[in-house]
C-alpha positions as CSV (number, residue, x, y, z in Angstrom):
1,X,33.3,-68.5,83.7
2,X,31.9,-70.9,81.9
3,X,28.4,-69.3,81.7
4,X,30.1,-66.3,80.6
5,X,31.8,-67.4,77.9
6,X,28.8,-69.3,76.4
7,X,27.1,-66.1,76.5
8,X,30.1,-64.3,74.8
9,X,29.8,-66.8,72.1
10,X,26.0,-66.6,71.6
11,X,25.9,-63.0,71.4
12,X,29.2,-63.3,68.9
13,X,27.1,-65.5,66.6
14,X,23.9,-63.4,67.1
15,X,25.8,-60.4,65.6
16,X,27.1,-62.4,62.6
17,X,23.6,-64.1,61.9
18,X,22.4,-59.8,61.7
19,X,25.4,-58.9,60.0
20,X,24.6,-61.5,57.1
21,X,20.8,-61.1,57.6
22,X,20.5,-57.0,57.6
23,X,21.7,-56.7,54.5
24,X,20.3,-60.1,52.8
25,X,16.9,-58.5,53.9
26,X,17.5,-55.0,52.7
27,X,18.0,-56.1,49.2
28,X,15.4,-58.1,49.4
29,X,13.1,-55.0,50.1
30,X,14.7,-53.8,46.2
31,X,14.9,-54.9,42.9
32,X,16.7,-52.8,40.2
33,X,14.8,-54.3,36.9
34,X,16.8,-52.1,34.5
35,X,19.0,-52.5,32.9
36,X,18.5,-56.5,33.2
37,X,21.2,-58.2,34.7
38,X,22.4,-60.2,32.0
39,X,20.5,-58.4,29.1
40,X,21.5,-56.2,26.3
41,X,20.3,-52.2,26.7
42,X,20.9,-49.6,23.5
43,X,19.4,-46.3,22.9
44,X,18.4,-44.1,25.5
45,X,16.8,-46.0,28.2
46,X,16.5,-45.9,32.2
47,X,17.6,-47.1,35.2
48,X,14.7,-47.7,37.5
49,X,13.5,-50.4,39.9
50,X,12.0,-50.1,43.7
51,X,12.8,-50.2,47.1
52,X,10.7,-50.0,50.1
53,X,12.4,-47.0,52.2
54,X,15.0,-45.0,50.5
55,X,17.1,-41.9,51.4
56,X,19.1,-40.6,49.3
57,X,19.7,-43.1,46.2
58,X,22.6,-43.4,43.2
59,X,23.9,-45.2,41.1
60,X,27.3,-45.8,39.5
61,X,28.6,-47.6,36.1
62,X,31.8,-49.2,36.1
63,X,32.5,-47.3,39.4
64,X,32.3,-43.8,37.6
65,X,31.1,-41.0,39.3
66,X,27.4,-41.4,41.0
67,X,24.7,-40.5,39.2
68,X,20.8,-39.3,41.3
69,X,18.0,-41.2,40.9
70,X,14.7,-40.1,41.6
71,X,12.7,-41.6,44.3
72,X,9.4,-41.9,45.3
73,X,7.7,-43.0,42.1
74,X,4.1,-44.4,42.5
75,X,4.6,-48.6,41.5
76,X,1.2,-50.5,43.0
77,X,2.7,-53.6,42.3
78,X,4.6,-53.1,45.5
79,X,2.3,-52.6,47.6
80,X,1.7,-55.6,49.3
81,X,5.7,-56.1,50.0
82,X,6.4,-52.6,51.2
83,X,2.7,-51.4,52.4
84,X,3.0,-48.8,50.3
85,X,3.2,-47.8,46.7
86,X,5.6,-44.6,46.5
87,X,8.5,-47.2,46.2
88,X,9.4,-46.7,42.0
89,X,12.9,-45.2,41.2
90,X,14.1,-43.9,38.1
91,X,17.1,-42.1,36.2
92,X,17.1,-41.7,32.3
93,X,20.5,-42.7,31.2
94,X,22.1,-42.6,27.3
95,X,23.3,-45.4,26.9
96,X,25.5,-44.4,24.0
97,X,27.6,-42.4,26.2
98,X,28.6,-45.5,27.8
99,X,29.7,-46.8,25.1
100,X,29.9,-50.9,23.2
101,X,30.8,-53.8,25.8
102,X,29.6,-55.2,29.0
103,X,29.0,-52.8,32.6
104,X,28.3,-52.9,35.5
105,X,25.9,-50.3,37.6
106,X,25.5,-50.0,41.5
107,X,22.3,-48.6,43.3
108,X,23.3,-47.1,46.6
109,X,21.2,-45.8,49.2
110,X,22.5,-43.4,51.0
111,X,25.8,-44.3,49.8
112,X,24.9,-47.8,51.0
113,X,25.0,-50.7,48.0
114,X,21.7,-52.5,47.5
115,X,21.6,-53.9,44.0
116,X,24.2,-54.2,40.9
117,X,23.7,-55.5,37.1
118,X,26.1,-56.7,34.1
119,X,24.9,-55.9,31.0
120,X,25.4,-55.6,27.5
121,X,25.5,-52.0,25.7
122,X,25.7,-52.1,21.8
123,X,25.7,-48.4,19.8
124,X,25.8,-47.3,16.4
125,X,29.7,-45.9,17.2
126,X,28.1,-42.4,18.2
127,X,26.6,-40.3,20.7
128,X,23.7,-39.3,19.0
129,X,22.5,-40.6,16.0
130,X,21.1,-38.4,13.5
131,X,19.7,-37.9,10.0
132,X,18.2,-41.6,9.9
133,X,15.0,-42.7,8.7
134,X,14.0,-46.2,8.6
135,X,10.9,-48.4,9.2
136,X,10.8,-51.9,9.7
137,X,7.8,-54.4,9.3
138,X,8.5,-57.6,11.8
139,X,5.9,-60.7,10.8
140,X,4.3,-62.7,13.1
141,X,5.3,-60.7,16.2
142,X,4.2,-60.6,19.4
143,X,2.5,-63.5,17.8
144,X,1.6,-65.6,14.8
145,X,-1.5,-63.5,14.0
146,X,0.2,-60.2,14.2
147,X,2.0,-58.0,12.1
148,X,4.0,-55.4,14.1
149,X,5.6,-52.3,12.1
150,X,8.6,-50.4,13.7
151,X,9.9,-46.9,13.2
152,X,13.3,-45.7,14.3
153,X,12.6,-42.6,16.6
154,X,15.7,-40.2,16.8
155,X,14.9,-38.5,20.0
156,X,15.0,-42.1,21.8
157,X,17.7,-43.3,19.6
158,X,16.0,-46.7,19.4
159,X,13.3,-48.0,17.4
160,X,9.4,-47.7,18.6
161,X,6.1,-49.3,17.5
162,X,4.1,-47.9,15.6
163,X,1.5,-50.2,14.4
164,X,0.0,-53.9,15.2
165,X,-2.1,-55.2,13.0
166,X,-4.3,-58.6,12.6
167,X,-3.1,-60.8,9.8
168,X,-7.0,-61.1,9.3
169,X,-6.5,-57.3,8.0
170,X,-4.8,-58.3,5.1
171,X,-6.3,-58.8,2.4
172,X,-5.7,-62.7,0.6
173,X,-3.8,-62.4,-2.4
174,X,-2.4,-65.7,-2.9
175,X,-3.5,-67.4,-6.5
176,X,-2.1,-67.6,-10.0
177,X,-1.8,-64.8,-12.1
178,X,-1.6,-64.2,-15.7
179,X,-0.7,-60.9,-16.5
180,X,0.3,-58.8,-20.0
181,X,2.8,-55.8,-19.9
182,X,5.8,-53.3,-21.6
183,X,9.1,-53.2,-20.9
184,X,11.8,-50.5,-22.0
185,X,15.2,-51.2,-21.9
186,X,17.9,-48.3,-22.5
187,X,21.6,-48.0,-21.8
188,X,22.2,-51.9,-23.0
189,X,25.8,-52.5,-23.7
190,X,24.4,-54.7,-27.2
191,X,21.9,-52.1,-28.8
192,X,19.9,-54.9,-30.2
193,X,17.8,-55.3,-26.7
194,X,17.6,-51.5,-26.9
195,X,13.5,-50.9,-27.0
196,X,10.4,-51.8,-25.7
197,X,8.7,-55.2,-25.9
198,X,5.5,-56.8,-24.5
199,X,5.5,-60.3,-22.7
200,X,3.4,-62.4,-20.8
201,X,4.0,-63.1,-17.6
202,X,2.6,-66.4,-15.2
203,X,2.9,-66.0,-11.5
204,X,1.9,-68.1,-9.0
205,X,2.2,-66.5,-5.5
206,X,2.2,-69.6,-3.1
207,X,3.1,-68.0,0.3
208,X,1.8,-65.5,2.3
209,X,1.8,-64.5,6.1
210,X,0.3,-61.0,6.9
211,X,1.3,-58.8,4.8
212,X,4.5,-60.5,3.3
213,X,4.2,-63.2,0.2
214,X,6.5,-64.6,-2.0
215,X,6.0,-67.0,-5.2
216,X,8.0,-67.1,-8.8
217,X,7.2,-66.2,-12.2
218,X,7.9,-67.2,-15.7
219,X,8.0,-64.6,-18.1
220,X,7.8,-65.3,-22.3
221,X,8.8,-62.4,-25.1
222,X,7.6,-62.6,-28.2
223,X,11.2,-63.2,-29.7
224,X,10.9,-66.2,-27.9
225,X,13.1,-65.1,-25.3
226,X,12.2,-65.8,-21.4
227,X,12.9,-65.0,-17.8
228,X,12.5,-66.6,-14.5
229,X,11.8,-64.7,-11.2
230,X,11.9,-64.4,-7.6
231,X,9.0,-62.2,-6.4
232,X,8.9,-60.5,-2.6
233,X,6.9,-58.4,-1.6
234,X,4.0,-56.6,0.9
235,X,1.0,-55.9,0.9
236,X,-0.9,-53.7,3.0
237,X,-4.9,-53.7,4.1
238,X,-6.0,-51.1,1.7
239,X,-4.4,-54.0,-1.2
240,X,-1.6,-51.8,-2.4
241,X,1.7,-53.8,-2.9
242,X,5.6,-52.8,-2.7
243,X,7.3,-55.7,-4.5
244,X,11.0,-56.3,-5.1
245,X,11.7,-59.1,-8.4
246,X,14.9,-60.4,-9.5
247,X,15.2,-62.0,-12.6
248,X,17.7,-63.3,-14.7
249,X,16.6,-63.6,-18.6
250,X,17.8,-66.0,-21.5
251,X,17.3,-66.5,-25.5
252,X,15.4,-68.6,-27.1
253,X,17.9,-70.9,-27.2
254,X,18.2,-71.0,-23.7
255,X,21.7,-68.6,-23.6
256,X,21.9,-66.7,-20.3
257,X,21.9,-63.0,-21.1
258,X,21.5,-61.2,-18.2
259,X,20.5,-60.6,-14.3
260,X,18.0,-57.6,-13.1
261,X,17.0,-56.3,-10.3
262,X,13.7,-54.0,-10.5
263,X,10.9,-52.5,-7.9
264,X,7.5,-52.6,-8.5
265,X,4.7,-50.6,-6.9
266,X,0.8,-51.2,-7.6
267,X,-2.3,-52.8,-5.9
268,X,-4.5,-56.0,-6.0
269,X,-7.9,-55.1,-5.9
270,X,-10.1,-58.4,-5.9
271,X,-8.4,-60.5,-8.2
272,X,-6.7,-57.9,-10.6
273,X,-2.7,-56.4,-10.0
274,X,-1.7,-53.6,-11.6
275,X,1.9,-51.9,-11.4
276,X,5.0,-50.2,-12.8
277,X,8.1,-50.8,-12.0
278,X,11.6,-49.7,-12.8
279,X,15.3,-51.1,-11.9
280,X,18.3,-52.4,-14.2
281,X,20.4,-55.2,-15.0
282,X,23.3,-55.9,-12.6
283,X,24.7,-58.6,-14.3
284,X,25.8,-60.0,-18.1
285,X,24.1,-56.3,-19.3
286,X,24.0,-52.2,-18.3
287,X,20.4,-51.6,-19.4
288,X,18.4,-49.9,-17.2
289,X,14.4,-51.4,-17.2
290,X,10.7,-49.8,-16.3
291,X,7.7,-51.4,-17.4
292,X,4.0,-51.8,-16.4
293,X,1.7,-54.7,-15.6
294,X,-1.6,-55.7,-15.6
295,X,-3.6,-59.1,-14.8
296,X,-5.8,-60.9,-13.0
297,X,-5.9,-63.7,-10.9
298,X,-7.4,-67.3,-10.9
């Protein structure tokens, strides 16, 4: 009785010990990489990962209804776990139809679960975006020496890369310039700064990193009225720049008149710039401001 019992108790504890270990072991044979437990998804993505041996495989979010993946997908990084490579699956999923918060998604095998994920879906409040067109220049990305530009792609409702570039591509444009132009001003709530004047302009541009630089400028009228500014801008390999200058301009005697915004497009071959530019006052004054520039740098 006593033998019996003993073996009862072993063969009890042998099916627990497979009970916990079967399963253990078959997700071990699986990953599901995306979405990323944890991670933030957008746009219209997948759901894909691998497993070893499959039948039939689904997956669920937020215990909806089940969805078909696609099995069989060649992934040569698995070879040497499952002796074979035909292990990939995949499913494209939108993941704007899910809509903002955090999920959850399933994989089942053969209606058998083998893998879950909580994640993060952020949208634009829509299905489908559409009618946008934006590009997007990210500095010193995927690192310090590389310029990376982004454009947003509608069909993947996410943004995709469209160029990497060497800082080394760049051309160097940092120095001090000294540069003559006109300036037209039109609309100005006091007529007196109705007109067009010339003026001399010093900029020193101090910082640059690829294609971005910044520096400020002082600019004298012959009135002997003046103006300080914050210059932005890009620049790209070919030397022509994009530059966006806010400026806020005083008297002689030092009384603020006004705040202007204004764009400026041009290029910097060797060491001369060259640009127009156009934009207006948006605050103290209403006039609206284009001008041109020319210099060269020291």
């Amino acid at each position: 009785m006593r033998n019996t019992h003993l073996v009862r108790l072993a063969l009890a504890f042998i099916a627990l010990l497979f009970g916990f270990a079967i399963p253990r072991a078959v997700w071990a044979q699986s990953a599901l990489e995306n979405p990323p437990n944890g991670g933030p998804v957008s746009g219209i993505g997948v759901v894909s990962g691998w497993k070893c041996t499959a039948g039939t495989l689904t997956y669920t979010v937020d215990n909806g209804p089940p969805a078909q993946l696609a099995y069989g997908i060649s992934r040569e990084d698995t070879q040497g776990v499952c002796g074979h490579s035909n292990t990939g699956f995949i499913a494209e999923q939108n993941w704007n139809l899910t809509g903002d918060g955090q999920h959850t998604i399933r994989v089942f095998d053969n209606g058998q679960q083998f893998a879950q994920a909580t994640f993060t879906v952020t949208t634009f409040g829509t299905e489908f975006l559409t009618g946008v067109n934006y590009e997007q220049t990210v500095l010193a990305f995927p690192n310090t020496d590389t310029t990376t530009y982004l454009k947003w792609q509608e069909n993947a409702q996410n943004f995709v890369i469209t160029g990497a570039v060497p800082n080394t591509d760049f051309p160097n444009i940092l120095g001090f310039y000294q540069i003559s132009g006109s300036e037209t001003l039109v609309g100005c709530t006091n007529p007196a700064f109705n007109g067009t004047t010339s003026h001399q302009i010093f900029l020193p541009l101090h910082i640059q990193l690829g294609p971005a630089f910044r520096g400020t400028a002082f600019q004298s009228n012959p009135s002997g009225g003046f103006a300080t500014s914050a210059v932005t801008g890009k620049v790209s390999p070919s030397g022509h720049i994009d530059v966006y200058i806010i400026t806020d301009s005083y008297t002689s005697a030092g009384t603020f008149i006004a705040t202007g915004t204004v764009f400026l497009t041009g290029s910097i071959e060797g060491k001369v710039l060259q640009g127009t530019y156009s934009g207006g006052f948006i605050a103290g004054e209403t006039c609206s401001v284009s001008g041109a520039v020319s210099g060269v740098r020291s």
